[in-house]
C-alpha positions as CSV (number, residue, x, y, z in Angstrom):
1,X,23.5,-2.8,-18.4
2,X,25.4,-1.3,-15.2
3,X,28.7,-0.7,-16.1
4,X,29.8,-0.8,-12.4
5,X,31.6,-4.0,-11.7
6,X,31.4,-5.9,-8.9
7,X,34.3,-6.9,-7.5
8,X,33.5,-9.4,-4.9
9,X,36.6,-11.0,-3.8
10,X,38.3,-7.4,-2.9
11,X,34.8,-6.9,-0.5
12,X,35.3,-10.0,1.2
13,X,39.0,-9.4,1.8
14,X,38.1,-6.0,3.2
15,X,35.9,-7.4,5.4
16,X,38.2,-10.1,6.8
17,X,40.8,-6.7,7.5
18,X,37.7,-5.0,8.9
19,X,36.8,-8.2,11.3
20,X,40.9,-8.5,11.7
21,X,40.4,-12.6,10.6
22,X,42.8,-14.4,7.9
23,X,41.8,-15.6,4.9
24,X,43.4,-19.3,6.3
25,X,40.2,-18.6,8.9
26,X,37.4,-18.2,6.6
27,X,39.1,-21.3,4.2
28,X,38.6,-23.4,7.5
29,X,35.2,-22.1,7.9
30,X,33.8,-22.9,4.7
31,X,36.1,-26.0,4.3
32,X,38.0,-25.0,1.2
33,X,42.0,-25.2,1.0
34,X,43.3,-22.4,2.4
35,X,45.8,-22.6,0.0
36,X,42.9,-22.6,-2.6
37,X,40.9,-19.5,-1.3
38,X,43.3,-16.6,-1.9
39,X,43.4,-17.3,-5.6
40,X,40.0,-17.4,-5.3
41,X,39.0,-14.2,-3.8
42,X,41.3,-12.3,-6.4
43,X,38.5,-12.8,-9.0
44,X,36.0,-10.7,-9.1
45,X,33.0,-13.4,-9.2
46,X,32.7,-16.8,-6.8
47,X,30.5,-19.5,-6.9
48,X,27.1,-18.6,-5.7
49,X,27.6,-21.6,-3.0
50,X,30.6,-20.7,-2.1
51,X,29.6,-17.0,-1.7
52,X,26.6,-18.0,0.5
53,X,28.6,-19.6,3.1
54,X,31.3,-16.9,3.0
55,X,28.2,-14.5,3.7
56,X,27.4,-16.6,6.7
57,X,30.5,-17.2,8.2
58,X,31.2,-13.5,7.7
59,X,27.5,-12.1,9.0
60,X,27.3,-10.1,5.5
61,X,24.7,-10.1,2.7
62,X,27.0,-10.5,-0.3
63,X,24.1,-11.9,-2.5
64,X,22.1,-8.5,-1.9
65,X,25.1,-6.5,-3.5
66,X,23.9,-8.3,-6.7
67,X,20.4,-7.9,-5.8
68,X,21.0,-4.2,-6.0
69,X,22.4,-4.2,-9.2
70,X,19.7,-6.2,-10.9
71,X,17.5,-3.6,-9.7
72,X,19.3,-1.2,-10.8
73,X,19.8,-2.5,-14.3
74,X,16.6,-3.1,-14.3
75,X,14.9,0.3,-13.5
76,X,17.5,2.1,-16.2
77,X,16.0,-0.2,-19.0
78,X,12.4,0.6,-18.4
């Protein structure tokens, strides 16, 4: 298995930073509590729901991150 960890919450954060929004914006956007979503994105796995609509709202492909690491996993077992 691929011992590199994904650590999704910290990417999305980044990104927020990177696009200067707050994470009360993005809770607004994908109607969560935006005293909810911060405890959310300090795990290191979301919903896949929930991490769909974050990838819209944001304009980034989070799902392929994990895409990549199937493949990945998958090519070192063979």
């Amino acid at each position: 298995m691929d011992k590199i960890e994904i650590d999704i919450g910290k990417m999305i954060r980044k990104e927020l930073y990177r696009q200067k929004r707050s994470i009360a914006w993005l809770a607004e956007q994908v109607g969560r509590h935006r005293c909810h979503l911060p405890r959310m994105l300090k795990k290191t796995s979301l919903d896949s729901d929930l991490l769909c609509q974050i990838s819209i709202v944001l304009g980034v492909d989070y799902h392929s991150i994990y895409s990549q690491k199937i493949k990945r996993c998958k090519n070192a077992t063979q």
